[in-house]
N, C-alpha and C positions, 0 to 999 in steps of 0.2 A: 370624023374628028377623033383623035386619039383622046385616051382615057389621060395621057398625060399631059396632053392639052387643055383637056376639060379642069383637071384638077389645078392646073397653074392658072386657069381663068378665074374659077372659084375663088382661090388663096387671093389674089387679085383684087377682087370684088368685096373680099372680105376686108382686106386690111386697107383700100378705101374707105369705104364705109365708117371701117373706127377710128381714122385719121379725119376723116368730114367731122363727123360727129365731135373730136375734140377740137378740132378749129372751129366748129361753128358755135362751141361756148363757150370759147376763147373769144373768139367775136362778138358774140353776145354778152359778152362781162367788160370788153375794153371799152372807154368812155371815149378815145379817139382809137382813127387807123390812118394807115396812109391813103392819102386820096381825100380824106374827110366823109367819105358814104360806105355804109356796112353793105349796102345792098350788094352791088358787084362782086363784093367778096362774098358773099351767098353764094351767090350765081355760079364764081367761079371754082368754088370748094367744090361745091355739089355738082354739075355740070360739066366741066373742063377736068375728068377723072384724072387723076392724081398730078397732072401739071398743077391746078388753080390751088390744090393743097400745099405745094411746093413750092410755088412761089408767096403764100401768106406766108410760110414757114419763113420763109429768106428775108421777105419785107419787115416781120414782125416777129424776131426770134425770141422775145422773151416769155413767150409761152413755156418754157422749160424752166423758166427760176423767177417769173416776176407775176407775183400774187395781187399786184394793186391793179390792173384793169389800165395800166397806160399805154 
């Protein structure tokens, strides 16, 4: 494997990770989500690599400006 492969894998895995990390206490802070269950969005933040983060994103865009937890 290429060193430039390795390295866009890494960058990858990195900025996962801190995209999981702020959806999952964004999820952990909102009182509803779509669907009505946190769980699945767990699942698929963490598990489904950066699809399951992109679609919370979509479904629930006010993570960027809305401080109340709706």
């Amino acid at each position: 494997m290429s060193l430039e492969r390795i390295l866009g894998l890494i960058v990858f895995g990195v900025l996962h990770w801190v995209l999981a990390a702020m959806l999952l206490q964004d999820l952990a802070n909102r009182k509803r989500v779509l669907g009505g269950h946190k769980a699945p969005w767990a699942v698929a933040i963490v598990l489904v690599t950066f699809v399951g983060s992109v679609a919370y994103l979509l479904c629930h865009p006010g993570i960027f400006y809305d401080k109340g937890g709706e």
